[in-house]
Structure formats: structure tokens, C-alpha cells
C-alpha positions in Angstrom: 51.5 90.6 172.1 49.9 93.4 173.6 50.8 95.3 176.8 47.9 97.6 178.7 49.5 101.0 181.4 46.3 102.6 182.6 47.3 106.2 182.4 44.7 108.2 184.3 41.6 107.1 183.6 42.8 106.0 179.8 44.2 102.6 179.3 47.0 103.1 176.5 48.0 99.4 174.8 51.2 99.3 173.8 52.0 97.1 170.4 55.1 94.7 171.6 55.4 92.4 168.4 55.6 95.5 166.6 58.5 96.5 169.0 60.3 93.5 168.1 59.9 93.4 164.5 61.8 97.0 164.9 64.8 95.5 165.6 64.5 92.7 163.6 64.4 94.8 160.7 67.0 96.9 161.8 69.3 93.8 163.0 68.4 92.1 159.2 69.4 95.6 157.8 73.0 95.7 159.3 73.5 91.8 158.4 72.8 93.3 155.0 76.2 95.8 155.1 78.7 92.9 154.5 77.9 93.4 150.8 79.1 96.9 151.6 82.6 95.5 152.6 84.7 95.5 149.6 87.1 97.8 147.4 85.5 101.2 147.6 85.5 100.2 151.7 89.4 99.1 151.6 89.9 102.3 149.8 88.4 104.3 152.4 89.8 102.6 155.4 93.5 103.2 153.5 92.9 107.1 153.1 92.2 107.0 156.6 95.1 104.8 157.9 97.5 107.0 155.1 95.9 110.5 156.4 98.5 112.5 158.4 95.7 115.1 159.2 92.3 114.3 160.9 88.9 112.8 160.0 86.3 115.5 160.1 83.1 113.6 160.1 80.1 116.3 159.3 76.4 115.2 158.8 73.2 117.5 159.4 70.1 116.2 161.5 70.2 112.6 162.6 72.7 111.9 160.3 74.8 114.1 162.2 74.5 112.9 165.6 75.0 109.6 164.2 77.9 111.2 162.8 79.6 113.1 165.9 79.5 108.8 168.0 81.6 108.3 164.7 83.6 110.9 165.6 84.1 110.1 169.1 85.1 106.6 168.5 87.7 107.0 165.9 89.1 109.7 168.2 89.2 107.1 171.2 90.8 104.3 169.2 93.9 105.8 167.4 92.5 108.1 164.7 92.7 111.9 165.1 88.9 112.8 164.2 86.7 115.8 164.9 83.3 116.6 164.6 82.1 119.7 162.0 78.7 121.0 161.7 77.4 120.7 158.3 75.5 124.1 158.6 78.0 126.2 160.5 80.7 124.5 158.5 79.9 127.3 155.5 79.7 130.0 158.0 83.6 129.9 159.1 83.9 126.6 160.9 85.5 125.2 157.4 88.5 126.7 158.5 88.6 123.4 160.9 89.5 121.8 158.0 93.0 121.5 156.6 94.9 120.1 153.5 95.6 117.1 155.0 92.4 116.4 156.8 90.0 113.4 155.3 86.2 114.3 155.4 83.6 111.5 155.8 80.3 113.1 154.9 77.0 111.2 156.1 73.9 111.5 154.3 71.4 109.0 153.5 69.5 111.1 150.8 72.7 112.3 149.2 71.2 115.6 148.6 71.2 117.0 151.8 71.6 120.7 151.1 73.7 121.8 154.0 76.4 118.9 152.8 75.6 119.7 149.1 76.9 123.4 150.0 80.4 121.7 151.2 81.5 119.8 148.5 83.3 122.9 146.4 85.2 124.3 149.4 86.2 120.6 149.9 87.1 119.9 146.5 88.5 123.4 145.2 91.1 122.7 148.7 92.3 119.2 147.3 91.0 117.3 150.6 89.9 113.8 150.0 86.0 113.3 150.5 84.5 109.8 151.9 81.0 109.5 152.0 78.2 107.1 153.4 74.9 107.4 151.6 72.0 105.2 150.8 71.9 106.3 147.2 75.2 105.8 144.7 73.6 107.7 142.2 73.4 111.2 144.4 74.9 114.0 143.9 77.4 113.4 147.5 77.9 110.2 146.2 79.1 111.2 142.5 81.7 114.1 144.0 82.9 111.9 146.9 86.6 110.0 146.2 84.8 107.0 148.0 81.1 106.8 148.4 80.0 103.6 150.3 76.3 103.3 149.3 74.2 101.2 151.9 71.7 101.5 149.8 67.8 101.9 149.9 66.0 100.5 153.1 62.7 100.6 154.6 62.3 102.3 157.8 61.0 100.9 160.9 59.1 103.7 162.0 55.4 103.5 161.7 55.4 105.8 159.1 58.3 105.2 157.3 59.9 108.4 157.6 61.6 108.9 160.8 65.5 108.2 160.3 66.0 104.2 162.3 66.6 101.2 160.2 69.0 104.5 158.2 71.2 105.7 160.8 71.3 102.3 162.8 73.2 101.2 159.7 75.3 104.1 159.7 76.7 103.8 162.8 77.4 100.1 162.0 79.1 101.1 159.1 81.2 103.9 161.0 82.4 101.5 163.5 83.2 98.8 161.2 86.2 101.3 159.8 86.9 102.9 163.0 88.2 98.8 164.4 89.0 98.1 160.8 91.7 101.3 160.9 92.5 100.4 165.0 93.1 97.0 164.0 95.5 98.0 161.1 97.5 100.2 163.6 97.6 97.6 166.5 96.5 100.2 168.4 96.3 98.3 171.6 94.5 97.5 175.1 97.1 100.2 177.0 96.8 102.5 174.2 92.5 102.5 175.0 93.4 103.2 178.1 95.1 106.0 178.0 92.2 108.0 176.1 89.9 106.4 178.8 91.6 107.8 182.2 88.3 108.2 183.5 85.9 105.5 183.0 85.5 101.9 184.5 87.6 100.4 181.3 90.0 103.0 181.7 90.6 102.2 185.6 91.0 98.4 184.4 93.2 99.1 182.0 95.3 101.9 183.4 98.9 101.1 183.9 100.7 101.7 187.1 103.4 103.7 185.4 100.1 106.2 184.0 98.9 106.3 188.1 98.9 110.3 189.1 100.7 108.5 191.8 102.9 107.8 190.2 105.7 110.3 189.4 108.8 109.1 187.5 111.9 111.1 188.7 110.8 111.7 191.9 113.3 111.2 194.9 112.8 107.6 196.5 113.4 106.1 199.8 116.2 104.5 199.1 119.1 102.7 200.5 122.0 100.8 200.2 122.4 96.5 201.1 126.0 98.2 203.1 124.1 100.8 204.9 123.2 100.5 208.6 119.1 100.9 209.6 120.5 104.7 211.3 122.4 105.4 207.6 118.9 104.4 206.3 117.0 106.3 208.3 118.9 109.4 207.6 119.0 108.8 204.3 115.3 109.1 203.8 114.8 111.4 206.5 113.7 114.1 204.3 111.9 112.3 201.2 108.1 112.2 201.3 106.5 110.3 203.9 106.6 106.4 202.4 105.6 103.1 204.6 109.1 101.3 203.5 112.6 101.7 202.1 113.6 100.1 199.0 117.3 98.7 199.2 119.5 98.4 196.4 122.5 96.3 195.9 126.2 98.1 194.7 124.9 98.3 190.8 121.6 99.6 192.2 119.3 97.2 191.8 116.8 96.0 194.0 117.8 93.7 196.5 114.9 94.1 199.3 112.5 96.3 201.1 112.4 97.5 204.8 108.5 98.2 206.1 107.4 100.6 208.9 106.1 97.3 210.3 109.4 95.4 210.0 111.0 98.3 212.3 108.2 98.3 214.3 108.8 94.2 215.0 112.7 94.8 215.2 112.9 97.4 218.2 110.2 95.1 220.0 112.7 92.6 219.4 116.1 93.6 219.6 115.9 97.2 221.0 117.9 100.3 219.9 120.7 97.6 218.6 118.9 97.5 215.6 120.7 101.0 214.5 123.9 99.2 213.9 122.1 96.3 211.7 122.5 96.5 207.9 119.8 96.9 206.0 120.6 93.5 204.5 120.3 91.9 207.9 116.8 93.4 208.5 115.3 93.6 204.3 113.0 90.9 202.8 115.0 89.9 200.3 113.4 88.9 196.5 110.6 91.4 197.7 107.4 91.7 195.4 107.6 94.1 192.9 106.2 95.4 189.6 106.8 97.7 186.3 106.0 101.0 184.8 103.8 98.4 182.5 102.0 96.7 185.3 98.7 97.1 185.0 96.7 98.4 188.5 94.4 95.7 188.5 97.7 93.1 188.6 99.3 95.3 191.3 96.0 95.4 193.4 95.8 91.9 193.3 99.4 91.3 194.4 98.7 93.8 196.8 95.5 91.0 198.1 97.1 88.0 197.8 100.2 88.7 199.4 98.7 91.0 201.9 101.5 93.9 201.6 101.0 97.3 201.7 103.7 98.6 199.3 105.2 97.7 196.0 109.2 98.6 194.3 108.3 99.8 190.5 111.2 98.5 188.9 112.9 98.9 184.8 114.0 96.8 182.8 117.3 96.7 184.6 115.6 96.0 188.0 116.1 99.3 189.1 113.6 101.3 191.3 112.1 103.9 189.4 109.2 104.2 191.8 107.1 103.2 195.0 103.8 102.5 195.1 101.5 102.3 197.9 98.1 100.3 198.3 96.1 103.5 198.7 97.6 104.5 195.2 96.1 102.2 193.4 92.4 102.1 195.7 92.2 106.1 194.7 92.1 104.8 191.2 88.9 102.8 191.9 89.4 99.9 189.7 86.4 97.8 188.8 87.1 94.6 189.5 
């Protein structure tokens, strides 16, 4: 299939089978890596899980790129990991690397002279060295602890040279023991979220306990089941301006919750004799309420279906240990 852009007064033709075969051969490639998955690749996945230092993933060129996503991802799913230059590596920036770090070298020649120059520093220092080549007889590959070998492959560039079908597998590989490690340290949905504060996920994931509206120790508008609406009123007089009053029973747990609105409704209705009412007489008892562990998106749709404004955050022991308010959770802009 062939595809025509008239560009000026040129007509370019642009080959669209060809385009496809490129990711077919790159897709067929990465099918190919579960041969990869095996003892050298437990053993690697292990010296990462055991490590008490970081991964310091290096690579030079388009290796390296490929390398720093590596990076990035085990750093965002439960493994300390950093990113090291191959070539600036020998000109001081080893001194990233320390005793108890794990390097995971990636180089599909094995020869690559910039990661060639790292391996004595590595060794001479006693720090474990993973690697990812395409050849198992390379020099990388013979110094490495673990060398996972993905073995020769055809590029799918025109000309066979430019790094593709290579790196595509990779980054595969990478990310198979980035999840292989998270899954080993049930690193879990909360966990993601609390590395991703600031993405879409992270707003869906995001806990209300972990909202910057949230501020645990804070004072709280709070009053006793005994008190009168005036007792209340002083009580709170002073505490940052909330929309209700939570209201606690003797042992201090919550009993109810007292709204702007359910004042408002009160003096309409009964007049200033509402001062000498107990809060009991005037709470919603059994109110709505969540936990620390809550996620946002569960407290936003509370918030929706029960068409309230505020929510009790409550422990274990049903105690308030914060307030939330419908705007709190909005000015986290959840995807939903």
C-alpha cells in the first residue's frame, strides 16, 4: 500500500506495508525474549530484589536513552535506580556509584567502548554487574555476574543499521524485571501512587490521607454529643474556617456532624432557642465518613451520590483525625 503528500510541487509516496512489517518484526522480536526468561534472568531479578543500594543503569547512545526509561521505571515502582552516563561516568560521575549499588549495563554490541572503560572500576570496587547484550560471547557479557544475551537480530531500518528492532527489545527486557522485582515486593496500587502525585494515575490513585488538604494533627472542629449548639460554637470559634462540626461521643468517637446548612435550617425554624439544643438534638447521626486509606476518587463519589459537602476522616478506632471538604478533593483534579 502506498500513500502520495504532494509536498510543493513534489509528490513524495510514502511505503505503508513497509511501515507495518516494522513493527511486525519488531513485535515477532520481543515474542522471541521469553527464551530469555530463565536462570541467568531469576539471578538478575534476585540481585536486584537482595540489593540494599541502587540500580545504576548506564548505556551510551540509544542504548542509553533506552536505558535512562529503564531507569525511570524501576525508580517509580519500588526500586531505588539512577541513571549514569557511560562517558561522564569515567570522568568523576563513578563516584555515583557505591558498594552496595547493582549496575545494569546495556549494550547490544558488547563492545561499546565507553562501557568497556567501566568494567575495572566496577569490578576492582566489588559491585555486582548485570548486563543486557545481543552477543554472550562479548567482552560486557564475559565480565558481567549476569549477562542476559537477547541475541542477534535484524534491524528494521532500511538499512539495517539504525538501532529499532535492538533497543525495542531492550526496553522490553528492562520492564519485564522492573514488574518482575515490583511484583516480588507487592509493591502496590497506593504505593504507585505515591511516586505519581502529579499525573492523571496519580490523582486516581491518591489517597485522601496523602491530600495536601489534608493535614493530620491539625486542630478540628470538634464537639461533644453533651455540649449545647452555643458550647459548640465557642468551641470552634477559633479553628480554621470549616462548613460543619464533627461531634464525638464521651470515648471520642464520632457520633454525628453539624453543617452550616443545618444551622442555617434550625434558626429559620426554631429561632435563637436553638443555643440551648445539644448537639445530639441537632447532629445527623451515623453521618458519612471515610479513612486516611480512602481513596479520593471513592470520597468524590460519596461526595456525588450523597450530595454532601463535607466528609469526618476517621481511624481505625472511629475517631476523627480529619475533615475534608468537597473542594479538597476537586483541587486534586481526579480523572474520572
Amino acid at each position: 500500500m502506498k500513500a502520495s503528500i504532494k509536498k510543493g510541487p513534489l509528490q513524495v509516496k510514502f511505503d505503508l506495508d513497509y511501515a507495518t512489517r516494522v513493527l511486525e518484526i519488531e513485535a515477532g522480536a520481543v515474542k522471541s525474549l521469553a527464551a530469555v526468561i530463565g536462570d541467568s534472568f531469576a539471578e538478575a531479578v534476585e540481585m536486584i530484589y537482595r540489593s540494599t543500594g541502587s540500580v545504576i543503569v548506564t548505556g551510551i547512545g540509544k542504548a542509553g536513552i533506552v536505558g535512562s526509561k529503564i531507569s525511570a521505571t524501576l525508580a517509580s515502582t519500588g526500586t531505588l535506580s539512577h541513571f549514569l552516563h557511560s562517558a561522564e561516568a569515567v570522568h568523576g560521575d563513578l563516584g555515583r556509584v557505591q558498594k552496595d549499588d547493582v549496575v545494569l549495563a546495556l549494550s547490544y554490541s558488547g563492545e561499546s567502548e565507553e562501557i568497556i572503560r567501566l568494567i575495572n572500576p566496577i569490578k576492582q570496587r566489588q559491585i555486582k554487574l548485570i548486563s543486557i547484550t545481543g552477543c554472550a560471547e562479548s567482552t560486557l557479557a564475559k565480565h558481567s555476574d549476569v549477562a542476559l544475551c537477547i541475541g542477534r537480530l535484524p534491524e528494521a531500518c532500511p538499512l539495517g543499521l539504525a538501532p529499532s528492532v535492538s533497543t525495542t527489545c531492550m526496553l522490553a527486557l528492562g520492564d519485564a524485571i522492573a514488574f518482575t522485582v515490583m511484583k516480588a515486593r507487592n509493591f502496590s496500587a497506593e504505593d504507585y501512587a505515591r511516586f505519581h502525585p502529579g499525573g492523571a494515575l496519580g490523582a486516581r490513585l491518591i489517597t485522601v490521607g496523602q491530600s495536601m488538604m489534608f493535614k493530620r494533627g491539625a486542630a478540628l472542629p470538634l464537639a461533644c454529643t453533651t455540649d449545647t449548639i452555643r458550647d459548640m460554637l465557642a468551641k470552634t470559634a477559633k479553628i480554621k474556617r470549616r462548613g460543619a462540626v464533627m461531634i464525638v461521643d464521651t470515648e471520642g468517637q464520632l457520633a454525628g456532624i453539624i453543617t452550616d446548612a443545618d444551622l442555617r435550617r434550625a434558626m429559620e425554624n426554631i429561632g435563637a432557642d436553638i443555643f440551648d439544643l445539644t448537639t445530639s438534638e441537632l447532629m445527623t447521626p451515623d453521618c458519612k465518613h471515610v479513612t486516611e486509606d480512602t481513596l479520593a476518587a471513592e470520597a468524590m463519589a460519596v461526595f456525588h451520590k450523597f450530595r454532601i459537602d463535607e466528609l469526618p476522616v476517621v481511624n481505625g478506632q472511629n475517631k476523627p483525625v480529619g475533615l475534608i471538604d468537597v473542594q479538597d478533593i476537586v483541587a486534586i483534579k481526579i480523572s474520572r
